[in-house]
N, CA, C and O atoms as CSV, one atom per row, in Angstrom:
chain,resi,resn,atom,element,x,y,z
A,1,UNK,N,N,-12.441,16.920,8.861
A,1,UNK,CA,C,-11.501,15.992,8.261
A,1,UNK,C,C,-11.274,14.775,9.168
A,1,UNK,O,O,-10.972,13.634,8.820
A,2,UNK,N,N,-11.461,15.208,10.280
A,2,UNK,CA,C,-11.350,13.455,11.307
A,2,UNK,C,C,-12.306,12.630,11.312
A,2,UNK,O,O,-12.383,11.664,12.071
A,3,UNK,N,N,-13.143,12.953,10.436
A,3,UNK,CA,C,-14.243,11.348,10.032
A,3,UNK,C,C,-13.504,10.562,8.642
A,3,UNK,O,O,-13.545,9.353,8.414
A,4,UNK,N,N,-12.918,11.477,7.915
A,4,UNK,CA,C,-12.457,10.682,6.879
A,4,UNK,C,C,-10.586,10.416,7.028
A,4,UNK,O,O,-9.890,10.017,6.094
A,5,UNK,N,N,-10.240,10.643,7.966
A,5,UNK,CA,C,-8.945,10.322,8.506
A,5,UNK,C,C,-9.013,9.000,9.229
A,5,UNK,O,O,-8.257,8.043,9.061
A,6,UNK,N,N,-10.430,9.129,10.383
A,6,UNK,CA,C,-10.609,7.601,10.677
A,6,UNK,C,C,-10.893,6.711,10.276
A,6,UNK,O,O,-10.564,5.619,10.738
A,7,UNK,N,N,-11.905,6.963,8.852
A,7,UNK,CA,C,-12.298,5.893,7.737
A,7,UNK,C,C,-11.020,5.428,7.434
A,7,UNK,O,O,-10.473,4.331,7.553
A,8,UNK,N,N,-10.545,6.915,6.859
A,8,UNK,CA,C,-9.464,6.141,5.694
A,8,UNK,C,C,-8.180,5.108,6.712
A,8,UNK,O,O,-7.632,4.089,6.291
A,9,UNK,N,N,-7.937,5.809,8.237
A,9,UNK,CA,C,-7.316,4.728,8.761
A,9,UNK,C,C,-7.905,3.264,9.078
A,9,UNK,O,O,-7.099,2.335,9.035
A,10,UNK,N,N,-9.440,2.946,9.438
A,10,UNK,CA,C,-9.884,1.838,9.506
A,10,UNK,C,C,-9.407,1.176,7.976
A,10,UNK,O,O,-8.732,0.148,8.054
A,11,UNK,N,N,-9.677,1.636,6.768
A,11,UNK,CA,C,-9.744,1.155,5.569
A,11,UNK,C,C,-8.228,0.872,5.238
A,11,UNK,O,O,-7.959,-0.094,4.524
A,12,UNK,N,N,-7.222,1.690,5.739
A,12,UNK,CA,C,-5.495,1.200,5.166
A,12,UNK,C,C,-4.935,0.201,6.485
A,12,UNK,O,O,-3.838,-0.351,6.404
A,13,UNK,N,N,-5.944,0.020,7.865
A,13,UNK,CA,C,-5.128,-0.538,8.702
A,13,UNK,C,C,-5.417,-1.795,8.625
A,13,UNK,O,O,-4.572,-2.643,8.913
A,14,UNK,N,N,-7.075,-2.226,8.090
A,14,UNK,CA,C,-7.437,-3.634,7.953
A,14,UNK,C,C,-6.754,-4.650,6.438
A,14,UNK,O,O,-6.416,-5.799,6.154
A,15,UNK,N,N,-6.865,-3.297,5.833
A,15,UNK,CA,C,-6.240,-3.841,4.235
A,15,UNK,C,C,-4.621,-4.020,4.172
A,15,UNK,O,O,-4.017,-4.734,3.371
A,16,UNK,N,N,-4.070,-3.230,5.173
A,16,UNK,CA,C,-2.592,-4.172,5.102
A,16,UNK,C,C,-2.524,-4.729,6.425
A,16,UNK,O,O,-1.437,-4.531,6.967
A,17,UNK,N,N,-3.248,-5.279,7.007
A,17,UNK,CA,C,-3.198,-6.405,8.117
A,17,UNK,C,C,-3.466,-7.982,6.889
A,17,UNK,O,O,-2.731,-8.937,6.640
A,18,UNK,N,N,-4.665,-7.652,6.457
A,18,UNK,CA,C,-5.206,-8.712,5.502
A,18,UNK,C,C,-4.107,-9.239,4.822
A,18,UNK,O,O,-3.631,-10.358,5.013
A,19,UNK,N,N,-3.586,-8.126,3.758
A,19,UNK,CA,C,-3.014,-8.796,2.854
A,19,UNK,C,C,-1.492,-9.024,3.790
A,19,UNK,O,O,-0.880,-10.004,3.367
A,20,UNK,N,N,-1.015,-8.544,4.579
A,20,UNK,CA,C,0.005,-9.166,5.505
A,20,UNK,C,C,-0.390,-10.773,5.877
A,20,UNK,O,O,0.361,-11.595,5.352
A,21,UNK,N,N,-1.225,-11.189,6.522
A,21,UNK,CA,C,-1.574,-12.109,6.698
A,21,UNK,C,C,-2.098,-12.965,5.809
A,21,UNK,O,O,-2.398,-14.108,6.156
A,22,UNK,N,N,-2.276,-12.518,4.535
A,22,UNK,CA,C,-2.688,-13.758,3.181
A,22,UNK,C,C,-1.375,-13.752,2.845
A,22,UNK,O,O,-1.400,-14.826,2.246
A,23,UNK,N,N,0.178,-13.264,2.718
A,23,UNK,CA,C,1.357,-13.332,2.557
A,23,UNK,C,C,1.765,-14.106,3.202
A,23,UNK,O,O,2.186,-15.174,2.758
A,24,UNK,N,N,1.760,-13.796,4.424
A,24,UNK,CA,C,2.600,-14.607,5.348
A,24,UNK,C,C,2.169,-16.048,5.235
A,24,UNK,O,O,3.065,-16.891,5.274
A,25,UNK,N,N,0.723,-16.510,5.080
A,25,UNK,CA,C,-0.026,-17.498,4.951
A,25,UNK,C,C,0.024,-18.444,3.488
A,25,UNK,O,O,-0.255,-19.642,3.476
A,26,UNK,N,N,0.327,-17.866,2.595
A,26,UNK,CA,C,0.502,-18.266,1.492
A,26,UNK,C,C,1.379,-17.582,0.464
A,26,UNK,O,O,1.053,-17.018,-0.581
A,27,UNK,N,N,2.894,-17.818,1.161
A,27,UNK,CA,C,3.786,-17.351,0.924
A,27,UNK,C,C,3.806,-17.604,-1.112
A,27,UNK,O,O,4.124,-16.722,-1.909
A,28,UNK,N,N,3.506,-18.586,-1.361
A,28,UNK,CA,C,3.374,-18.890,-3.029
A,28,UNK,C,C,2.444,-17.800,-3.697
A,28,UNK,O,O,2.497,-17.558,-4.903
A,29,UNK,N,N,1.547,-17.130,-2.777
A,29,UNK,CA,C,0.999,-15.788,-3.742
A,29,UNK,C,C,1.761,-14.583,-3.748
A,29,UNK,O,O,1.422,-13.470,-4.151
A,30,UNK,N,N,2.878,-14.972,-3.225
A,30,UNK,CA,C,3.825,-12.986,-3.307
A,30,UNK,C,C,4.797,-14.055,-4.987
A,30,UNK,O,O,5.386,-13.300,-5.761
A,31,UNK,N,N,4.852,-15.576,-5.334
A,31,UNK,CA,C,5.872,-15.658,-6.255
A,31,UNK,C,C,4.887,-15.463,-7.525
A,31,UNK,O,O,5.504,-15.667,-8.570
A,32,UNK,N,N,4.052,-15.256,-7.649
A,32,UNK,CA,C,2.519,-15.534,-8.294
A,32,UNK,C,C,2.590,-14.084,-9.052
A,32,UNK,O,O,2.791,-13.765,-10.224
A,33,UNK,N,N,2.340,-13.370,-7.879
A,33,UNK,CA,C,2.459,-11.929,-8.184
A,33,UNK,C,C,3.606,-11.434,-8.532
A,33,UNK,O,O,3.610,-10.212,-8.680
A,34,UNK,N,N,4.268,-11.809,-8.654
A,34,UNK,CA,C,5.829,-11.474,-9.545
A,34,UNK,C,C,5.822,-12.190,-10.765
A,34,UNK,O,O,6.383,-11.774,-11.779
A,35,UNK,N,N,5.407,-12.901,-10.716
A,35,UNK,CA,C,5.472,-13.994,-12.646
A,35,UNK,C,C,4.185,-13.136,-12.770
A,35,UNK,O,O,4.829,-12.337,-13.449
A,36,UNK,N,N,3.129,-12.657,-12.736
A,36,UNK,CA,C,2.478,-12.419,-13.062
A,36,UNK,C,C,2.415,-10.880,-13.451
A,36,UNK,O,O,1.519,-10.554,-14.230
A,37,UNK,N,N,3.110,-10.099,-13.076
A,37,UNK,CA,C,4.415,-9.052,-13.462
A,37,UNK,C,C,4.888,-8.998,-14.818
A,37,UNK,O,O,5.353,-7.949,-15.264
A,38,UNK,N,N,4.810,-10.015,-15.491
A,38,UNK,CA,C,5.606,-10.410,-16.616
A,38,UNK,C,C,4.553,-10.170,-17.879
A,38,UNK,O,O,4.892,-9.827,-19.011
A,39,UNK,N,N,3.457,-10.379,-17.512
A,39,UNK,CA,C,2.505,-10.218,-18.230
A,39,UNK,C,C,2.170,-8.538,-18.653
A,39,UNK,O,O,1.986,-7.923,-17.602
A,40,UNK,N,N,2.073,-7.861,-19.550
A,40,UNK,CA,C,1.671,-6.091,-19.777
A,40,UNK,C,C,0.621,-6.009,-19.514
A,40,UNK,O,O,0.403,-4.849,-19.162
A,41,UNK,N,N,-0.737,-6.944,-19.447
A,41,UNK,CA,C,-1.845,-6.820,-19.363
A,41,UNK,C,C,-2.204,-6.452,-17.468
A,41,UNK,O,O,-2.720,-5.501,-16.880
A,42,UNK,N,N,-1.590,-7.816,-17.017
A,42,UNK,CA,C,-1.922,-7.385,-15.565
A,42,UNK,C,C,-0.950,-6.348,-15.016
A,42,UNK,O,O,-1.208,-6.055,-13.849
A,43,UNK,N,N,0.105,-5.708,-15.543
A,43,UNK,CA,C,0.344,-4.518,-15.181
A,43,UNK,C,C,-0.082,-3.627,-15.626
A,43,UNK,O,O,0.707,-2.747,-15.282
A,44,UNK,N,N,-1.039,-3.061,-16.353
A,44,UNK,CA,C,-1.664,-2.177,-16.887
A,44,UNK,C,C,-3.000,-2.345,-16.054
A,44,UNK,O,O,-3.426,-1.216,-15.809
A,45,UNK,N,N,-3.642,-3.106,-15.644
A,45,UNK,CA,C,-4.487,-3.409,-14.770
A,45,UNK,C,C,-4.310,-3.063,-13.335
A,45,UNK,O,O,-5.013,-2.597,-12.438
A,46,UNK,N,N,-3.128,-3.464,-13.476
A,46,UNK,CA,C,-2.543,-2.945,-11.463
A,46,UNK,C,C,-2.653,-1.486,-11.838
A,46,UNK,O,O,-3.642,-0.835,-11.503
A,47,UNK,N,N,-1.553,-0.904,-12.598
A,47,UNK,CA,C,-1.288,0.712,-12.498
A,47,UNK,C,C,-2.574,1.472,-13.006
A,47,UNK,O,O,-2.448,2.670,-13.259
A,48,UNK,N,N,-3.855,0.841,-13.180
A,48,UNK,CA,C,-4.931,1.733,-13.606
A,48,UNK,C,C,-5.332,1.537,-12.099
A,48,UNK,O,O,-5.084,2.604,-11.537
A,49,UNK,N,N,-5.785,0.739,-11.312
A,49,UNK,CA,C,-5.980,0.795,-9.545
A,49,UNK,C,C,-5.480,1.257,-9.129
A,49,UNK,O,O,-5.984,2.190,-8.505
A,50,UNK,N,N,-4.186,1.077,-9.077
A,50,UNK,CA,C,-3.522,1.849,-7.935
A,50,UNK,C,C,-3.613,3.425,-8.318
A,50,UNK,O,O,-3.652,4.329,-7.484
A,51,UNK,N,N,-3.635,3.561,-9.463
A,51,UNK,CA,C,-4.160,5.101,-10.152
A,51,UNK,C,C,-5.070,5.492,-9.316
A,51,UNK,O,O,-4.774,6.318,-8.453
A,52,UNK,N,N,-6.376,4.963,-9.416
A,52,UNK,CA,C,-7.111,5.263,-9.459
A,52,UNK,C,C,-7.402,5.093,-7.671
A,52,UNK,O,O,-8.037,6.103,-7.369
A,53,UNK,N,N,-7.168,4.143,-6.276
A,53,UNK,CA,C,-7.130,4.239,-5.261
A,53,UNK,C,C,-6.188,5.425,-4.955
A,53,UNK,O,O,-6.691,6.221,-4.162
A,54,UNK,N,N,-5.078,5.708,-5.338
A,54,UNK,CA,C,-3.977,6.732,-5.217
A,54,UNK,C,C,-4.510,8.032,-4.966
A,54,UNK,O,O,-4.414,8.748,-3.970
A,55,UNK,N,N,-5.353,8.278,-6.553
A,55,UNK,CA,C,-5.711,9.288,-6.718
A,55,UNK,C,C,-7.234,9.728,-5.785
A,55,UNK,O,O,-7.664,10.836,-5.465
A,56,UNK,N,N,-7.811,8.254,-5.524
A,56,UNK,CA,C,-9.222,8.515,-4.690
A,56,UNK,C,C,-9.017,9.185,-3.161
A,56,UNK,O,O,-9.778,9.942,-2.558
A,57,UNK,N,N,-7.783,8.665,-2.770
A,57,UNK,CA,C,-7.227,8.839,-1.279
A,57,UNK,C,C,-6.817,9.779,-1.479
A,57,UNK,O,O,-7.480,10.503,-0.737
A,58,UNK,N,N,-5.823,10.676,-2.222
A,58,UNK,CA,C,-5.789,12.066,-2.127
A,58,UNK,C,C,-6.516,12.897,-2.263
A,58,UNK,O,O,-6.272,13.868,-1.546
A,59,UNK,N,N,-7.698,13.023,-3.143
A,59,UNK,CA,C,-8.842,13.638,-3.256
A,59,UNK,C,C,-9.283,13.977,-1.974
A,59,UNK,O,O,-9.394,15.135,-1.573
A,60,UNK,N,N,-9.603,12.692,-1.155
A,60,UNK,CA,C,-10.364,12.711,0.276
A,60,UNK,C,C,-9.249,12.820,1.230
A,60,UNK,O,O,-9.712,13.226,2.296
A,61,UNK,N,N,-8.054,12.642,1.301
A,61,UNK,CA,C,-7.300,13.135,2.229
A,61,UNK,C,C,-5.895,13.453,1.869
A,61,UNK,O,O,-5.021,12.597,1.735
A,62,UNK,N,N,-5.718,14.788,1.714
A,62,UNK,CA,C,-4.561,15.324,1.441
A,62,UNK,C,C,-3.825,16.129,2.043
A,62,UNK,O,O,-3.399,17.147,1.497
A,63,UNK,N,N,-3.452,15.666,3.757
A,63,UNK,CA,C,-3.822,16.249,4.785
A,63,UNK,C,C,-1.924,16.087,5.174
A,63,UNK,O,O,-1.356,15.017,5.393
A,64,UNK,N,N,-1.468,17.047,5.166
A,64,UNK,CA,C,-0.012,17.535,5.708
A,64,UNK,C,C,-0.113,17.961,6.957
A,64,UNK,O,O,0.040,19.148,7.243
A,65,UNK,N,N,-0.336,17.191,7.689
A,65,UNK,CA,C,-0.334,17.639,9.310
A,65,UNK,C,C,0.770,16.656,10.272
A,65,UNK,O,O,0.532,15.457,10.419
A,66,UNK,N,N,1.449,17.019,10.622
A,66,UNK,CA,C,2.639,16.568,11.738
A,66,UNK,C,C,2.216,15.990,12.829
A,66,UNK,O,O,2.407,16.456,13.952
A,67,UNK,N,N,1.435,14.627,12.516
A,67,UNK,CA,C,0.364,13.548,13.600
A,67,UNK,C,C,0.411,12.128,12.514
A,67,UNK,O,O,1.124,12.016,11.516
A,68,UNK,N,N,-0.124,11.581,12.807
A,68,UNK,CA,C,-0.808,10.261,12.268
A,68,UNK,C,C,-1.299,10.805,10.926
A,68,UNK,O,O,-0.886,10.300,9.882
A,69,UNK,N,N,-1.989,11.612,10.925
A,69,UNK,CA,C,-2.659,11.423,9.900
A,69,UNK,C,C,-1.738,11.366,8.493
A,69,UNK,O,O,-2.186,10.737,7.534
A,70,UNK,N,N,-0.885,11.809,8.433
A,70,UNK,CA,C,0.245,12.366,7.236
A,70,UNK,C,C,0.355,10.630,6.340
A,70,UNK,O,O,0.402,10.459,5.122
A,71,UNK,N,N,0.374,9.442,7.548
A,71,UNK,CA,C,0.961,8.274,6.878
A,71,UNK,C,C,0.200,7.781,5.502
A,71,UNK,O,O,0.585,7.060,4.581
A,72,UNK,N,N,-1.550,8.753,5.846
A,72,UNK,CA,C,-2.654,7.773,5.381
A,72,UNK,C,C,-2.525,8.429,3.979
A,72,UNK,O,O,-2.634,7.856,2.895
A,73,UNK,N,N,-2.138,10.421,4.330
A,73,UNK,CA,C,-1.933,10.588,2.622
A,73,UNK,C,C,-0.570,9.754,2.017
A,73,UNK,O,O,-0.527,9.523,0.808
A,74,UNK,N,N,0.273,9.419,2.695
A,74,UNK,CA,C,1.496,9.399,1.619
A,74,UNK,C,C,1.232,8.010,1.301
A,74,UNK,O,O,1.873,7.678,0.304
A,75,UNK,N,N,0.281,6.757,1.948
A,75,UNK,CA,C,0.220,5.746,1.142
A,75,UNK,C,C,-0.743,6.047,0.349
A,75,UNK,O,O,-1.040,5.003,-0.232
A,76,UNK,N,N,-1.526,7.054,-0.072
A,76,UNK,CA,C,-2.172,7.817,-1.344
A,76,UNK,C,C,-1.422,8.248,-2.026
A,76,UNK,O,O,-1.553,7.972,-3.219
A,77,UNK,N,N,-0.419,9.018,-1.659
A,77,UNK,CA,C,0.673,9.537,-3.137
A,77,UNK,C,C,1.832,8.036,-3.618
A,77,UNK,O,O,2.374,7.845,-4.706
A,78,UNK,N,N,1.901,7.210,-2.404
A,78,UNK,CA,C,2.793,6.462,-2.993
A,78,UNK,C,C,2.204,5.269,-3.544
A,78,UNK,O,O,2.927,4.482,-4.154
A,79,UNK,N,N,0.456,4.948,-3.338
A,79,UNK,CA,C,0.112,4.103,-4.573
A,79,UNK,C,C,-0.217,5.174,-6.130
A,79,UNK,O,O,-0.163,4.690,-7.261
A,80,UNK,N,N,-0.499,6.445,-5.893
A,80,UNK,CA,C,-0.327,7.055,-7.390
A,80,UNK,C,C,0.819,6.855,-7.789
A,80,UNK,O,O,0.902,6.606,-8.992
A,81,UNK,N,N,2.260,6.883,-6.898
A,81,UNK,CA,C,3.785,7.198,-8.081
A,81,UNK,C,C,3.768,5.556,-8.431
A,81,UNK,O,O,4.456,5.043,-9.314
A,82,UNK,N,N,3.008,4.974,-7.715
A,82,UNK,CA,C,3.542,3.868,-8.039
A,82,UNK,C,C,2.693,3.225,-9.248
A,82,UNK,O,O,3.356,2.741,-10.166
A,83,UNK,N,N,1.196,3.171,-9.343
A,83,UNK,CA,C,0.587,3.058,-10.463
A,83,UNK,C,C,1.225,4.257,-11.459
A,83,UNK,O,O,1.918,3.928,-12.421
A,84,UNK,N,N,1.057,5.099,-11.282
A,84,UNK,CA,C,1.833,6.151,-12.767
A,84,UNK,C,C,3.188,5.044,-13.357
A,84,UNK,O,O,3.141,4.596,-14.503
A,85,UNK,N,N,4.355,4.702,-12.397
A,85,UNK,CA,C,5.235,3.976,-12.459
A,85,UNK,C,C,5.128,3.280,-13.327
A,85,UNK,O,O,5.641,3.418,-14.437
A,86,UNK,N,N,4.230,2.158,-12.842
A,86,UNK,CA,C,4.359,0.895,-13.704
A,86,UNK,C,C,3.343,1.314,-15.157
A,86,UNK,O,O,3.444,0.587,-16.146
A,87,UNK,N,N,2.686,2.142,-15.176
A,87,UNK,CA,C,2.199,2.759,-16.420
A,87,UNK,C,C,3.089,3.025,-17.457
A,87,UNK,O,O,2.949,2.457,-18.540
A,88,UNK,N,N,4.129,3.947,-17.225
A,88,UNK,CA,C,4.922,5.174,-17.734
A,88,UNK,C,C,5.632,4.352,-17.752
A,88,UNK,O,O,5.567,3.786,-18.843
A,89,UNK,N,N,6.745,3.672,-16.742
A,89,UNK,CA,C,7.793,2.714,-16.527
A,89,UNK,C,C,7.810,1.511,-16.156
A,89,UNK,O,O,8.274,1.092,-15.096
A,90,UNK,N,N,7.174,0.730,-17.232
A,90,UNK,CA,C,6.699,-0.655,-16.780
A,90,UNK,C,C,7.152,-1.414,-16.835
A,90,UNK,O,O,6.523,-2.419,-16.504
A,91,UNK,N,N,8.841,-1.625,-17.363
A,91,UNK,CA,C,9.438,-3.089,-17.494
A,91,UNK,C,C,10.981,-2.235,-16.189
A,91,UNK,O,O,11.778,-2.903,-15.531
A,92,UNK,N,N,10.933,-1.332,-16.215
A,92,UNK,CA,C,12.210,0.012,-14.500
A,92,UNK,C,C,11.353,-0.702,-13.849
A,92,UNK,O,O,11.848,-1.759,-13.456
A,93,UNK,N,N,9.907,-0.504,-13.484
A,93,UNK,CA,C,8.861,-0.562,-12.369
A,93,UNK,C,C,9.031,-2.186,-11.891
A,93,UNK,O,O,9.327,-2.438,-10.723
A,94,UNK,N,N,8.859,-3.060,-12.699
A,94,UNK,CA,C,8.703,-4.296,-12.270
A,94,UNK,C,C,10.182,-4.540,-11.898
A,94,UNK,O,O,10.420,-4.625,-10.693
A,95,UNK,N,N,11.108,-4.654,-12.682
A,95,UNK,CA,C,12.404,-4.930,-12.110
A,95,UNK,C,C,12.948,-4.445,-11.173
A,95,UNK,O,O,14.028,-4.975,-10.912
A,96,UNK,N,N,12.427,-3.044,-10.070
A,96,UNK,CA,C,12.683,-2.518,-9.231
A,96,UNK,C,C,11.722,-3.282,-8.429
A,96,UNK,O,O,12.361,-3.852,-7.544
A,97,UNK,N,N,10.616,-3.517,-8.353
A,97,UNK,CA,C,9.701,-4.460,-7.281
A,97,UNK,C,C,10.232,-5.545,-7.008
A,97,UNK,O,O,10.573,-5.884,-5.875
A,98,UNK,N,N,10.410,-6.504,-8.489
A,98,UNK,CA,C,11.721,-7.417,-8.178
A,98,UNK,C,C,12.542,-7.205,-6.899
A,98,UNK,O,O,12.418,-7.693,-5.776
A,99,UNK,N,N,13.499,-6.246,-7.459
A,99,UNK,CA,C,14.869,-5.784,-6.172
A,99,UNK,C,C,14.322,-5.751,-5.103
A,99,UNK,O,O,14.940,-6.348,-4.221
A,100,UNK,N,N,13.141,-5.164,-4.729
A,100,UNK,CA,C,13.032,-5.108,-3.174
A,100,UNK,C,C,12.173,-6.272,-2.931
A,100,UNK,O,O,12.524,-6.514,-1.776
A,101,UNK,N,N,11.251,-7.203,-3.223
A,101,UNK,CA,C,10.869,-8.157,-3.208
A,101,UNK,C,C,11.872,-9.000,-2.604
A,101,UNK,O,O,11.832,-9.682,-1.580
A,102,UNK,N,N,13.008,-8.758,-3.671
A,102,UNK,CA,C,13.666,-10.487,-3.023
A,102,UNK,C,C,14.723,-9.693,-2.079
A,102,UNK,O,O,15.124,-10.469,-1.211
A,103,UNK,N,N,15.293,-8.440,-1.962
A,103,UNK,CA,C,15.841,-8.408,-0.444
A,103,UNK,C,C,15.309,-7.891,0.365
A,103,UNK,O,O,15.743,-8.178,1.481
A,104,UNK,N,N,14.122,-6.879,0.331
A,104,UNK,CA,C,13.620,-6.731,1.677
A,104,UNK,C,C,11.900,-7.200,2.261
A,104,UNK,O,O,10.937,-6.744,2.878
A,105,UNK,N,N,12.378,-8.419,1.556
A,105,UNK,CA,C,10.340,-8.825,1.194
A,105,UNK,C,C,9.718,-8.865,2.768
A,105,UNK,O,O,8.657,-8.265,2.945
A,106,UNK,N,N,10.264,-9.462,3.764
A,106,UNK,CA,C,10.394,-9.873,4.941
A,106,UNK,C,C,10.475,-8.413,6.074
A,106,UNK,O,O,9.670,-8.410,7.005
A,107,UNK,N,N,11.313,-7.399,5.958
A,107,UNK,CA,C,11.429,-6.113,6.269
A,107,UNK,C,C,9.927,-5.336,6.140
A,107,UNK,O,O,9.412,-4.618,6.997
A,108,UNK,N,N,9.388,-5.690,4.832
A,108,UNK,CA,C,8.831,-4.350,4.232
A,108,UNK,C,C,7.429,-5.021,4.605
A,108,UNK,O,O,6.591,-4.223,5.026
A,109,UNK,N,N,7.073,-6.239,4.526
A,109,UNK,CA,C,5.659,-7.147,4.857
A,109,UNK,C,C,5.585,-6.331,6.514
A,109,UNK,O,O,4.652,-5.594,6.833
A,110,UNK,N,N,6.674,-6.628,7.350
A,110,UNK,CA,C,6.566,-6.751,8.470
A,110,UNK,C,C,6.405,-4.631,8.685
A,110,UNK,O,O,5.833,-4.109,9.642
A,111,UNK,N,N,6.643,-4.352,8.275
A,111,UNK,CA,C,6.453,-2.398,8.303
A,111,UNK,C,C,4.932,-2.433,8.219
A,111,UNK,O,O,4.256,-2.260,9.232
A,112,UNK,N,N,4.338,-2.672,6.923
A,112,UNK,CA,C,3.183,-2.788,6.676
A,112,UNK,C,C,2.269,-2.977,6.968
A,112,UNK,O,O,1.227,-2.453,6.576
A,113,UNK,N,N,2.511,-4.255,8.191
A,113,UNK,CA,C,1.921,-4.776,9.299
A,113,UNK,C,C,1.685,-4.306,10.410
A,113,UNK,O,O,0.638,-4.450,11.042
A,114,UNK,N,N,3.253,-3.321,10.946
A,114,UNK,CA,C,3.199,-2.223,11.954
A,114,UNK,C,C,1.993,-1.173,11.663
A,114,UNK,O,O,0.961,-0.905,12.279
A,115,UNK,N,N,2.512,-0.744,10.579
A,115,UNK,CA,C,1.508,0.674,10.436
A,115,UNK,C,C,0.308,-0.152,10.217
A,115,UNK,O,O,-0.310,0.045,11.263
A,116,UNK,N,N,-0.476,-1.035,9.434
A,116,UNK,CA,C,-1.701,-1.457,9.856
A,116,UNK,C,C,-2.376,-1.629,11.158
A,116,UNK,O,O,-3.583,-1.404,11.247
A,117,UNK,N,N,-1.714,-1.994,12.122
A,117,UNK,CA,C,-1.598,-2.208,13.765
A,117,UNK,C,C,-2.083,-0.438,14.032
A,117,UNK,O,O,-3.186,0.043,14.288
A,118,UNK,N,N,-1.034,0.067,13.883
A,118,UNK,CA,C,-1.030,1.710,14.411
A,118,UNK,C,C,-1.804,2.319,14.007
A,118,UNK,O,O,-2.470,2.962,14.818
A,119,UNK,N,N,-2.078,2.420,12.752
A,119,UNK,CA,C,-3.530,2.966,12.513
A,119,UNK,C,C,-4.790,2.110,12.769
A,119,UNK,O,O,-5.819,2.735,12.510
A,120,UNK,N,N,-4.960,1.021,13.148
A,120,UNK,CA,C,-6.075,0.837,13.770
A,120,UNK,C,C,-6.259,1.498,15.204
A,120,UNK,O,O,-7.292,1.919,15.723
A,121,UNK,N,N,-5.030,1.470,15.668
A,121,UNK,CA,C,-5.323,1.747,17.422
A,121,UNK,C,C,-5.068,3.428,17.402
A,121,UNK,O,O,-4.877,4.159,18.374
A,122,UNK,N,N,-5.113,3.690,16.360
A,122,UNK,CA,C,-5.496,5.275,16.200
A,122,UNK,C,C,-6.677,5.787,15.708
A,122,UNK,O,O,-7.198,6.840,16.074
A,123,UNK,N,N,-7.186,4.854,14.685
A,123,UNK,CA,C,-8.771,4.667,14.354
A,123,UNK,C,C,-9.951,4.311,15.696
A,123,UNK,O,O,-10.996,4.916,15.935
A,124,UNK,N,N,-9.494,3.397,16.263
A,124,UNK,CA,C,-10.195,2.883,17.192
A,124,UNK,C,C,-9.981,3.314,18.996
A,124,UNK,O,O,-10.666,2.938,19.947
A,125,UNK,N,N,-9.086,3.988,18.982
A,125,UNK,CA,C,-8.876,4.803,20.310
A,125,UNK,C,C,-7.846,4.339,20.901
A,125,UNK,O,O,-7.409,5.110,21.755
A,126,UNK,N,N,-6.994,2.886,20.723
A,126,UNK,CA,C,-6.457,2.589,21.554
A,126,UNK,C,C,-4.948,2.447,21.064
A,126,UNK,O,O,-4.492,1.861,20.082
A,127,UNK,N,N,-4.363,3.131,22.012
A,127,UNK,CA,C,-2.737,3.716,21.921
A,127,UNK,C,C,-1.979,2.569,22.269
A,127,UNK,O,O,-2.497,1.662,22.922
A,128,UNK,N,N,-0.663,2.521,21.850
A,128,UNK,CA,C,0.281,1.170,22.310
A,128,UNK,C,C,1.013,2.404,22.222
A,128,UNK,O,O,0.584,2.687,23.341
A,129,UNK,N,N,1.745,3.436,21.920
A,129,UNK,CA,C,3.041,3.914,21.750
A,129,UNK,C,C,2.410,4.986,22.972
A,129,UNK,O,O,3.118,5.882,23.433
């Protein structure tokens, strides 16, 4: 299981560094992605991905162990609740993204960013904590 613990951390630590840094950089694509929210089509489009990444990452790692590795399944179960979400509950789902969008948009970018950091230097050998 520690070849696909380190994949899957190379693969969740570069992908929320990225999109941290296309946010921070072009702050007008996080208002983009909220009007664009509004639309049923591109939320039915999001919640079939995130379905479907959700469900790919648990398949390959569904790993309850009291280390690092635990973070990589639960951003696998928490892009499934969250595609099921906006599936099942799609106008709750968006208006709750809303809510934390506009008060903890800044909080939650910057978490995202941490754990991208941490699982690289857990992917790649090198410790900061």
């Amino acid at each position: 299981m520690e070849n696909a613990s380190t994949f899957l951390a190379k693969f969740w630590g570069w992908y929320l560094i990225i999109f941290f840094l296309i946010l921070s950089l072009n702050p007008k694509r996080i208002v983009q992605i909220m009007k664009d929210l509004k639309d049923q089509r591109f939320v039915i489009i999001s919640s079939f991905i995130a379905i479907i990444i959700g469900l790919l990452n648990i398949l390959f790692h569904n790993v309850w162990e009291n280390n690092w590795t635990i973070i990589i399944t639960l951003i696998g179960w928490c892009a499934l609740l969250l595609g099921l979400s906006l599936f099942i509950f799609p106008q709750r789902t968006v208006n709750w993204l809303n809510f934390v969008n506009i008060k903890f948009v800044q909080i939650l970018y910057m978490l995202l960013f941490l754990i991208g950091i941490f699982l690289l230097s857990m992917a790649y050998g090198f410790i900061f904590v």
